[in-house]
Steps between C-alpha positions, in 0.01 A plus 500: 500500500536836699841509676498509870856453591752752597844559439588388837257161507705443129810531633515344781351151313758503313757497739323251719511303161851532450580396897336188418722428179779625651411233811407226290815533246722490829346194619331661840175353384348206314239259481132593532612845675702538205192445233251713700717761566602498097125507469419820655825638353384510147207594628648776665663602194192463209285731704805742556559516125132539424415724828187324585460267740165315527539398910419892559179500297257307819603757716536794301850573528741747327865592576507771243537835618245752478526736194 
């Protein structure tokens, strides 16, 4: 797998990941908005860690800079 995320695209998953723990710990959401949400947060955070993220390959997408 060739990397196509950037620093930026990285970062900011992760903190959109940690707004939704932070929301769901403090009780703002539950139920089904809870699970989905949870969903795409670990989502969020595998292709962070790994730097790929397979919804970019169809159309050709890359966030990393050019070098």
């Amino acid at each position: 797998m060739k990397k196509n995320m950037g620093t930026m695209d990285r970062s900011i998953r992760i903190l959109l990941a940690v707004a939704v723990g932070v929301l769901y710990l403090a009780g703002i959401i539950s139920g089904i908005v809870a699970i989905v949400l949870g969903i795409f947060a670990i989502a969020f955070i595998i292709t962070s860690f790994i730097g790929f993220c397979p919804a970019y390959l169809p159309i050709k997408l890359s966030t990393i800079g050019k070098k």
